[in-house]
N, C-alpha and C positions, 0 to 999 in steps of 0.2 A: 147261399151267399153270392154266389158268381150268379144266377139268374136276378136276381133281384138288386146288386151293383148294375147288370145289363140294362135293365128295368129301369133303372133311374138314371142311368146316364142317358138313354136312348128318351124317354119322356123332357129330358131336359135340352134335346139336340147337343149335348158334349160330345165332341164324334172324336175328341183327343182321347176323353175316358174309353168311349166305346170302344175304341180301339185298339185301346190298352188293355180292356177288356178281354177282347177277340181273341188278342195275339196270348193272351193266358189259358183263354178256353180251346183254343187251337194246339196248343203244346198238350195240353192236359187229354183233348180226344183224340191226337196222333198215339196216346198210348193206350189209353182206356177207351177203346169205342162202344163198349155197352152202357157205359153209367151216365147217359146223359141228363137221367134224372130231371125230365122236364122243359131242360134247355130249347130243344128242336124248335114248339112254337114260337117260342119268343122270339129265336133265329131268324124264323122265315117272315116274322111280322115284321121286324126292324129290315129285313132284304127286301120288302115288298116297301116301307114306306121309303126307306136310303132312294131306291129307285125312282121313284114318286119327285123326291127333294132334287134327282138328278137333273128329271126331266122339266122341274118347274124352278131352276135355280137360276138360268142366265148364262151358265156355260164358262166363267172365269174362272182360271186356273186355279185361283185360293179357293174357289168354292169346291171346284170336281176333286182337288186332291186327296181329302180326307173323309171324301165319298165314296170315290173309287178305290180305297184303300180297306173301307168297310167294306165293297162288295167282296173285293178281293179275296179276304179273311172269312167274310161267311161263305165264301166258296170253297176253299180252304176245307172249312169246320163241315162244309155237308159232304166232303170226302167223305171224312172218318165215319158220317153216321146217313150212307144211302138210305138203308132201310125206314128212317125215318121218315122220309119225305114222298116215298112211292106214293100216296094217297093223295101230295100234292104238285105233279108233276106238271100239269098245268101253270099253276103258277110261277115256278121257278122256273120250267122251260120255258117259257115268253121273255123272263127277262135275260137266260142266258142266251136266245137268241140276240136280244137286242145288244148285249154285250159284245158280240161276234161282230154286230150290223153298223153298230153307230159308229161315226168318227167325234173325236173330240180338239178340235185343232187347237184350243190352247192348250191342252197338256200334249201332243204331237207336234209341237214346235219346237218342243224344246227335249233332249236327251235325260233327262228322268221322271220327264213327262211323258214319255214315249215307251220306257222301261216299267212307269208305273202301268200305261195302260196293258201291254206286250201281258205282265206279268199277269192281269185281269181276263186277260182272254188267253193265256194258258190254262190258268182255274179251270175256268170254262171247261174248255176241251177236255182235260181232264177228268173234268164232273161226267159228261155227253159221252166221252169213252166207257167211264165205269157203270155208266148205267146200259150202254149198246151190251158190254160183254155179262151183265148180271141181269138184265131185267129188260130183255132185248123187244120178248111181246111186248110188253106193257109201254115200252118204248118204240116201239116201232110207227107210230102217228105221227112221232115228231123229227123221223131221220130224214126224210126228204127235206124239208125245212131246214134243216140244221146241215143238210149235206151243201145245201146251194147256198148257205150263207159262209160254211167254210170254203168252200171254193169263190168265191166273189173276193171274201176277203185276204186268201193264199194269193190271186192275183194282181192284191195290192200292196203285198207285203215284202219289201226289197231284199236285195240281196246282200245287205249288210249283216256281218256277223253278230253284233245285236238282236237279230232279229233271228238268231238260227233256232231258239227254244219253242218260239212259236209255230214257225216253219212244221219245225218235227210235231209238233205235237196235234196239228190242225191237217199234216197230211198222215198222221198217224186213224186220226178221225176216215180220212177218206178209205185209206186202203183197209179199215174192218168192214167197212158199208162195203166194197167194193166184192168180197174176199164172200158175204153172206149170202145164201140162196134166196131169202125171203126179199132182198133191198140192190141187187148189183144191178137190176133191170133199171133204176133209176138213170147210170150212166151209160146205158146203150145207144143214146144218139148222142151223145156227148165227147165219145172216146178219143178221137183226134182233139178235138179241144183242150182235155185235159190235158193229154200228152203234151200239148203244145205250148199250153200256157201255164203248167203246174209243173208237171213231171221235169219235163226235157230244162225248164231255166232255172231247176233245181239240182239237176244233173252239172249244172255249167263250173266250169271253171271260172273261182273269183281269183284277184289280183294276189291275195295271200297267199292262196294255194298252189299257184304257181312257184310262189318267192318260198313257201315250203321243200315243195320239190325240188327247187334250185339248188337250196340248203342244207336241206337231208331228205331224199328220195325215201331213206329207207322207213324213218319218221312219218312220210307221207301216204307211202304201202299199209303201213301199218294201222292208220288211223282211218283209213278206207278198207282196211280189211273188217276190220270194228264194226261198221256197218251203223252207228250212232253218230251220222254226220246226216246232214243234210242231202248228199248222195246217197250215203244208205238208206235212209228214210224213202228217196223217191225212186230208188230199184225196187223197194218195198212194194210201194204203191203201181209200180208197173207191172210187177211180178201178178200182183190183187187185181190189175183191171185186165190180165190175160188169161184170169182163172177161165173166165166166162167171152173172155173177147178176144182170143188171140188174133185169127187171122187179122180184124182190125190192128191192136199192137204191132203187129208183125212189120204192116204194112209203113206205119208212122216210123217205127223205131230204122226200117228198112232206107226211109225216104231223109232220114237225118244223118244215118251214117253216111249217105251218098252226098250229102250237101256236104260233109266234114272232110270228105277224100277230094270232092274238086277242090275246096278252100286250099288243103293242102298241098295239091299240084301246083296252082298258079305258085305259090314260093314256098317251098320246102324249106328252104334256112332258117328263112323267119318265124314257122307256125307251128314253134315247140306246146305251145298253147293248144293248137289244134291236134296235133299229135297225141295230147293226155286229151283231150275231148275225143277221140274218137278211141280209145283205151277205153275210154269209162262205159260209153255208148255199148263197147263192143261187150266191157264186163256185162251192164245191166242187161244187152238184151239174151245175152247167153246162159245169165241167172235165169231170166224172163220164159226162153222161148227154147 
């Protein structure tokens, strides 16, 4: 019944049905993931042509939303069911690349245009982590690729709290490639860059976390001791690129604290700010090093 509603909503471009569809076969293999009973092809056909319709649509926000809402959900639904798709990993990794890669500036204009996509390249990442930690050979052709498109786009992704699920979850991606013997060699000329344009402006102190700490310290301790913050995440990742590179980290993370002690000299009064920047520094690299 649910393949063949798919079937006919998807043959008739209804992408409001389809996706009402999704979001029922989505809740249904979040708990039964053996009984797809069929579903898998049809998935991957409708994720292959949705893409297709993306790329040959024209780009308006009424057109990509209830596109990218399908890819979203069949990303989603190829959670629950990896095993299904090992045979075609090709195909679905070329467009979760391009989901990492593309901008869509009219749904990024706007704040849940930005949330739908954010949420679309969570998916993603999410998919590209379960298959690194379960089917890591068979995957391994396409983590280079998929490493340099989540770092391209972690560099473009701000420091607004909107944006922290993505964050963690795309340098969640970096530090297992980082952490692997068969893949860490990818970032060995790379290491100071990372550090510098991933790691360390993930480390930083934004405006709230400051007014947190202001407000309740102890509150703020706390949610840094957690380690499921955007600081956590990127001690994470610093910790993974000193598996194999320390004296490099050593050196970066060395050359940061000492930029954050002169900042502090010139005026001590004023750089309570820099005072928890170099707290955090000192936490990470004594996790790290």
């Amino acid at each position: 019944m649910l393949t063949s509603s798919l079937e006919k909503a998807a043959l008739a471009g209804d992408y409001a049905s389809v996706n009402g569809i999704l979001r029922m076969a989505n809740t249904i293999f979040n708990n039964f993931r053996h009984h797809e009973a069929g579903f898998a092809p049809l998935l991957q056909q409708l994720f292959l042509k949705t893409d297709s319709l993306i790329d040959s649509g024209g780009g308006s926000a009424a057109m990509l939303t209830p596109l990218l809402e399908s890819q979203r959900l069949c990303c989603r639904i190829f959670f629950s069911l990896p095993e299904c798709f090992k045979g075609h990993m090709n195909e679905w990794m070329g467009v979760f690349n391009k989901c990492l890669s593309c901008n869509y500036p009219s749904l990024e204009s706007t704040a849940d245009g930005l949330e739908l996509v954010d949420d679309l390249r969570c998916a993603v990442c999410d998919n590209i982590n379960l298959y690194m930690d379960k089917y890591e050979e068979e995957f391994q052709r396409f983590v280079e690729g998929f490493a340099l498109a989540v770092c391209t786009l972690l560099r473009e992704v701000s420091k607004s709290p909107i944006r922290d699920q993505l964050a963690t979850r795309a340098i969640n991606f970096l530090t297992t490639v980082s952490t692997t013997s068969a893949h860490h060699a990818l970032f060995a000329n790379g290491i100071r860059d990372i550090c510098q344009s991933i790691v360390i402006p993930n480390l930083s102190l934004r405006e709230k976390d400051k007014q947190l700490f202001e407000m309740d310290f102890m509150e703020f301790i706390r949610r840094d001791m957690d380690g499921n913050t955007r600081r956590g995440i990127a001690c994470e990742l610093l910790k993974g690129l000193a598996t194999y590179y320390k004296p490099q980290v050593t050196q970066v993370v060395s050359h940061e604290i000492h930029k954050l002690l002169s900042s502090f000299a010139t005026n001590p009064a004023a750089q309570v700010r820099t005072c928890l920047q170099i707290f955090l520094m000192l936490k990470a690299s004594l996790q790290t090093l």
